[in-house]
Every structure is written in C-alpha cells, then in structure tokens.
C-alpha positions in Angstrom: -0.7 42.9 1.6 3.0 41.6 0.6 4.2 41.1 -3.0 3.8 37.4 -2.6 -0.2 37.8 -2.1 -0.5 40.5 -4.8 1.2 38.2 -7.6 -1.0 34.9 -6.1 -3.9 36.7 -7.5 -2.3 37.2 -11.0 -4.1 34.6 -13.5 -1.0 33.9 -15.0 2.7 33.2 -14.3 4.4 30.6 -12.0 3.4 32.9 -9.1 -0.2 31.9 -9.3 -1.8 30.3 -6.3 -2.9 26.7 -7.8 -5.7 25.5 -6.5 -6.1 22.3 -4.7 -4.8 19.0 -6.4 -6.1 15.5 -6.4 -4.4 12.8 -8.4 -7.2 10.4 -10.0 -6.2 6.7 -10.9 -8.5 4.9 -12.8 -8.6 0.9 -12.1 -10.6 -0.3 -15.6 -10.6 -3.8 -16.4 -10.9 -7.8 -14.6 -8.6 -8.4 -12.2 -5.6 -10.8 -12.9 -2.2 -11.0 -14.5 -3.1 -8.9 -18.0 -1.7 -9.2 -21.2 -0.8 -8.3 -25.1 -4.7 -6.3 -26.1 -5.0 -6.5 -22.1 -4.7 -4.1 -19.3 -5.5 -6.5 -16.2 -5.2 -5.2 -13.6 -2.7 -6.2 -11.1 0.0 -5.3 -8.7 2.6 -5.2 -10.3 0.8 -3.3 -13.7 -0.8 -1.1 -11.3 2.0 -0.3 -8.5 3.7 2.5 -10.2 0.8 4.7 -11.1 -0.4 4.4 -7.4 3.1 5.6 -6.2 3.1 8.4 -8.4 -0.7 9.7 -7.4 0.7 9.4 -4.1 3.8 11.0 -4.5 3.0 15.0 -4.8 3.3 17.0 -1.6 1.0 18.8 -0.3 -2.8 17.7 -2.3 -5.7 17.1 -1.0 -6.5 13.4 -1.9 -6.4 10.3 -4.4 -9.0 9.5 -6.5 -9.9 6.5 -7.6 -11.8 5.4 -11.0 -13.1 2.2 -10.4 -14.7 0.1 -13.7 -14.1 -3.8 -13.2 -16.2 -6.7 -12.6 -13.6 -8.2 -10.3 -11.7 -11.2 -10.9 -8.5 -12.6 -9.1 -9.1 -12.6 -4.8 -5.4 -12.0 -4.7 -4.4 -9.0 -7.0 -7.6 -7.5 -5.6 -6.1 -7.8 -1.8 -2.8 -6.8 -3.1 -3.4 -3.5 -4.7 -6.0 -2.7 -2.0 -3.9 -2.8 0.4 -1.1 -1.1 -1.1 -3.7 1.9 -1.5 -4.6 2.0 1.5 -0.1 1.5 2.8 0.3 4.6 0.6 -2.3 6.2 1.6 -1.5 6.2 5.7 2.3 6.7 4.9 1.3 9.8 2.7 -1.8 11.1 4.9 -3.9 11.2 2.3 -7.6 10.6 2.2 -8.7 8.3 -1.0 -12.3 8.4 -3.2 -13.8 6.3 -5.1 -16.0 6.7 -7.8 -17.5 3.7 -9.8 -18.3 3.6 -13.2 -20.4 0.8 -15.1 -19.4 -1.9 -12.5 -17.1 -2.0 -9.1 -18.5 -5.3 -8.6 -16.9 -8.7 -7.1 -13.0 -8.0 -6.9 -14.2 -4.4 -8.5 -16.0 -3.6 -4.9 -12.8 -4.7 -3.0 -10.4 -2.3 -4.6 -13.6 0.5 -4.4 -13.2 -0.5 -0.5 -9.9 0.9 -0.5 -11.1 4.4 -0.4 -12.5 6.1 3.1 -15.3 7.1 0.7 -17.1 5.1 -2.6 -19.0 7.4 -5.0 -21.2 5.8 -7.5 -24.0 6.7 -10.3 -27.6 5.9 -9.9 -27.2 3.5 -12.4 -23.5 1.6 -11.2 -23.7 -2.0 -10.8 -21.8 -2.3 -6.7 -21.6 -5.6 -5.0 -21.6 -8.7 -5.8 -19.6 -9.6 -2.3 -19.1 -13.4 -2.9 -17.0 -15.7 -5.1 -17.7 -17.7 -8.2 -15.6 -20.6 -9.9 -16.6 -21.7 -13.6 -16.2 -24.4 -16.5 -16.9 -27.0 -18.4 -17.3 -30.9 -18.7 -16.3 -32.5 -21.5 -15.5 -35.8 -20.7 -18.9 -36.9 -22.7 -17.7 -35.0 -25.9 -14.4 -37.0 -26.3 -16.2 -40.3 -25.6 -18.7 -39.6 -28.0 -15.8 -39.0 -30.7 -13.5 -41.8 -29.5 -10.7 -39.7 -27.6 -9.1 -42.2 -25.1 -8.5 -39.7 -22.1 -5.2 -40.7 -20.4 -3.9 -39.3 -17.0 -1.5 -40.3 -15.1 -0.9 -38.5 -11.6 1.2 -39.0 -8.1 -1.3 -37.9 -5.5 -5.4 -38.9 -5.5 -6.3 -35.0 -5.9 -4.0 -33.7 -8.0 -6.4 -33.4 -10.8 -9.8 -33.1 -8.6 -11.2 -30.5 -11.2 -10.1 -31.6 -14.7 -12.2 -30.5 -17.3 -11.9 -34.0 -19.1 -13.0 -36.1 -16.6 -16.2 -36.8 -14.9 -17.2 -34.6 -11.8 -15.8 -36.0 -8.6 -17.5 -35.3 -5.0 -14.5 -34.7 -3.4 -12.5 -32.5 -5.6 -16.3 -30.2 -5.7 -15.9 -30.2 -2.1 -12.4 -29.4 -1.8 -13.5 -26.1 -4.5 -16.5 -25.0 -2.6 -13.5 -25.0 0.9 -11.5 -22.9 -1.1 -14.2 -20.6 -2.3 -15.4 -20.1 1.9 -11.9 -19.5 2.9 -11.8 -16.5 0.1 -14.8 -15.4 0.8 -14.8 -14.7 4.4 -11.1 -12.5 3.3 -13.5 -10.8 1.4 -16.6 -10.1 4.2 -13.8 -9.6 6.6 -12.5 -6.5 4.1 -15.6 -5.1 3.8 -16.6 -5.1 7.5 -13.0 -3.7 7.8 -13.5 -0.7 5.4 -17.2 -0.2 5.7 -18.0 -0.6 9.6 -20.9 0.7 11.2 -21.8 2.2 8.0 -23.1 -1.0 6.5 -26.8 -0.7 7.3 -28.1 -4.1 5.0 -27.9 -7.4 7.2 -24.9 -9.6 6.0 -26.8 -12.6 4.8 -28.0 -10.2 1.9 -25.1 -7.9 1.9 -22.5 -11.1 1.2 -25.1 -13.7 -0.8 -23.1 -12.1 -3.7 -25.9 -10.1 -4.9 -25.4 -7.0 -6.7 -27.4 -3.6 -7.2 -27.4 -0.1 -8.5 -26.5 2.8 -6.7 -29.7 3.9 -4.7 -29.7 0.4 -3.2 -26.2 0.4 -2.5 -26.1 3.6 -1.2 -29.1 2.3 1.4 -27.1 -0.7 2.4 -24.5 1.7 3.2 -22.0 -0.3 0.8 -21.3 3.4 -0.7 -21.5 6.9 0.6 -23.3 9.0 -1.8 -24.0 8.8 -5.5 -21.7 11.4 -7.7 -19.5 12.1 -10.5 -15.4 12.7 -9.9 -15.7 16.2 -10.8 -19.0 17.2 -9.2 -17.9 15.4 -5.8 -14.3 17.1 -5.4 -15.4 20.4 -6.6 -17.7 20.0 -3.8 -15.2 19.0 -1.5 -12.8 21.0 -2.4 -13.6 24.2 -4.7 -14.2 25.4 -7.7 -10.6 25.5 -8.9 -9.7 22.0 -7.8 -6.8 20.2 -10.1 -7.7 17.0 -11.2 -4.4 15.5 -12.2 -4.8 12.5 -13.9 -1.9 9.4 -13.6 -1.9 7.3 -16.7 -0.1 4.3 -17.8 2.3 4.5 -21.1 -0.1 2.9 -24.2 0.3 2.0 -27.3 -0.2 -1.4 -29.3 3.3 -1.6 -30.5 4.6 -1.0 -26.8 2.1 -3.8 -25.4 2.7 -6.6 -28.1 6.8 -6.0 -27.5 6.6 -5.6 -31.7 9.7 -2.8 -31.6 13.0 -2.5 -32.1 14.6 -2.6 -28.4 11.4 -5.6 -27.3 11.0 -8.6 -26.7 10.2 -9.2 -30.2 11.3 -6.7 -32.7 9.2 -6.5 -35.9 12.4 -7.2 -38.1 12.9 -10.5 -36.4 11.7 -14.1 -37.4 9.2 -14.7 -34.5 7.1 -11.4 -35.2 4.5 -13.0 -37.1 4.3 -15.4 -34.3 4.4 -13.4 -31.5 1.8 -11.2 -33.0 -0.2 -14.6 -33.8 0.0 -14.8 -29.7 -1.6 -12.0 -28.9 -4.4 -12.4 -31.3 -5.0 -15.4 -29.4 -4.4 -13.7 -25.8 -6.6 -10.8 -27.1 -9.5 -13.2 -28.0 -9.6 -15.0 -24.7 -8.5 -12.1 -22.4 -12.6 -10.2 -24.3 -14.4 -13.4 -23.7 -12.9 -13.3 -19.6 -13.9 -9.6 -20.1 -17.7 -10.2 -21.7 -18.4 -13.2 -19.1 -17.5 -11.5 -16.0 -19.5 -8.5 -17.1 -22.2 -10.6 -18.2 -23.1 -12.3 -14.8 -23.6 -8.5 -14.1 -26.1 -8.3 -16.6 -24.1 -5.4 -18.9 
C-alpha cells in the first residue's frame, strides 16, 4: 500500500480522503422579481448560487431544496433551464427534494432535476395557471369617484381593476393563460416522460396532491429527505455542502453606508417607509399563493 493510501485513512489532516460532495441549493419563496423583506426568487437573485453549486470539480451532484408555491411562468422557465444548461455543461446529475410546497411555478423548477424527492405530506402539482383581482368599479360609484381614462388603442386597458368586466379583454386573459400553460405541460412531459403514469386531463387540471399520490402519478420518484436520499445514493460520509445567499436586513433594505441609501442620509426614513410597504404586500403575495394550496 503507498504512503498516499496510508495517510487517506488518517481522520485528520488535509490528506484525508473526503467523502463524496453534493452542493444543495435551496429555492424557498414565490417566484417573481423579489424585494426589500423579500427573497423572490428569480434569475437574476438566483443565478450565482446555481453557478457556484455547479462549479466544484469532481462531486457527485446538485441538490435542490425546493419550497415555493410558484408564481411568475417566466423566472420559473428561466432558472429551470439554466439548471438544467449547468447541469449538462458540468455533467452533473440534479435532485430535488420538496418541502411544504413545489407546487405551480414551485413543480417547474422541481422538474429541473433528473429526480424529485418529496415527503408524504408535500403539497406537488398544481400543473396549470391562475390570474387574480378585483372589481371595484361599483365601490367608487357608490362613493362618487368619477373614473377617468383616456387610452390610444381599444385594449389597452382590457383588465382594469376600475372598470367594469369586458368580454373581450377576459378572453384575451384566458389566450394568454393557454399559451403558458401548454409551456408548462410541454416541460413536464419534457422532464417527466414515460414516467408520468396519471392521464393528462387530471395530471394538468391544475390539481395538487401530497406525496403518495404524486409519487403514483409518477409526477415524483420516491418520497425522502435530502440527507436520507444521498446518503443512500452515495454513502455514509457524503458532504452536503450547502450554497447560501449573503443575508442580512441592513444588506437587503440598502440602509448602509456604501448603499443605495445610507442610514445617515435624508431619504432613510423613507426608504425604510418603502420596504415596510414592499414587505406587507410581498407576505400577502406570499399567504395567497400558499393559501390556494390549502397551508
């Protein structure tokens, strides 16, 4: 046996054969442009922690903590598919494991991964897409607000909040809303293939289930935990190493000397007003997307 093999089995020292490394991402959150209070997820937010899970030589996969009840059709698209660019550049087979939800936009970044883990009791699915709001055109007539709207082009306001419902401009939504969801079936047929075992009028009515169900419409592969499932796969001594993003309240509200609004300046109090305000609206996105989950 050489000296290189004899010091591999010391359990200390820079000689020590590691064992196998997987870099885990975890992809908490809605889906969309984030802000202060926020981490949404998107490309651009997301980008640089998938590059450097990718970058090590030599490990044995990516995982991928999954926890979002979806959100914007685009940033899901984009980071799935920069996943799954890094992951055929690098060679590099990709998990993933969902928490509470990987439902909606949640499910497409899940898709991402050659496998999708999931507990008994993750919400997975919810393959459709959903457009809300309100009418309130009867509340300012009932207080005497004159409405006034002035436009160049018949739809350029086919949805406004303050005006009564029009047939064509609910039309013209519900186009939009088949055009995304078929990019959405499409992915999932992509991803999931011959695996998919539930017919597609129920797997893409946008109903949702927990993970015994899912797993039996093949939407995942097995129900497991991160640790359990790659210590399975790949050995007791398997390295989980863990990409996070930098945090910090002061760091996100740009309230620091250096940002984009110091706390000696004027407009702190303001800018810190702002986020209060982004903060309240980006938990209410939060609590209704989760709530047409039912958590």
């Amino acid at each position: 046996m050489s000296l290189k093999s004899l010091l591999a089995k010391l359990p200390f020292g820079p000689w020590r054969k590691a064992g196998p490394l997987v870099s885990v991402v975890r992809l908490t959150g809605v889906i969309g442009q984030g802000g202060p209070f926020r981490s949404g997820l998107s490309l651009a937010g997301v980008a640089p922690l998938l590059e450097r899970a990718f970058a090590p030589k030599d490990q044995k996969a990516v995982a991928l903590i999954v926890n979002s009840p979806g959100g914007s059709p685009v940033q899901s698209a984009l980071i799935a598919k920069r996943i799954r660019d890094l992951a055929e550049e690098k060679k590099v087979p990709v998990f993933a494991f969902c928490e509470d939800a990987a439902a909606s936009g949640g499910y497409w970044l899940a898709c991402a991964a050659d496998e999708i883990w999931a507990d008994e009791s993750s919400i997975v699915g919810s393959i459709g897409v959903v457009s809300s709001g309100f009418g309130l055109h009867g509340l300012i007539e009932r207080h005497g607000i004159e409405r006034r709207l002035y436009t160049a082009g018949d739809k350029k306001v086919l949805l406004d909040p303050f005006s009564p419902e029009r047939e064509d401009g609910v039309a013209h939504l519900k186009a939009l809303q088949a055009d995304i969801h078929e990019a959405f079936k499409a992915m999932v047929r992509d991803r999931r293939g011959t695996r998919l075992t539930g017919s597609e009028e129920e797997l893409f009515s946008g109903a949702f289930w927990a993970g015994r169900k899912a797993l039996a419409l093949g939407l995942i592969d097995g129900l497991g935990d991160l640790r359990s499932v790659m210590r399975g796969r790949f050995g007791e001594k398997v390295r989980l190493r863990v990409v996070q993003q930098e945090r910090g309240m002061l760091r996100r509200l740009g309230l620091r000397t250096g940002g984009s609004a110091p706390l000696h300046d004027a407009g702190a109090p303001e800018a810190f007003a702002d986020a209060l305000v982004a903060a309240a609206r980006a938990s209410l996105d939060d609590w209704a997307a989760r709530a047409r989950l039912g958590l």
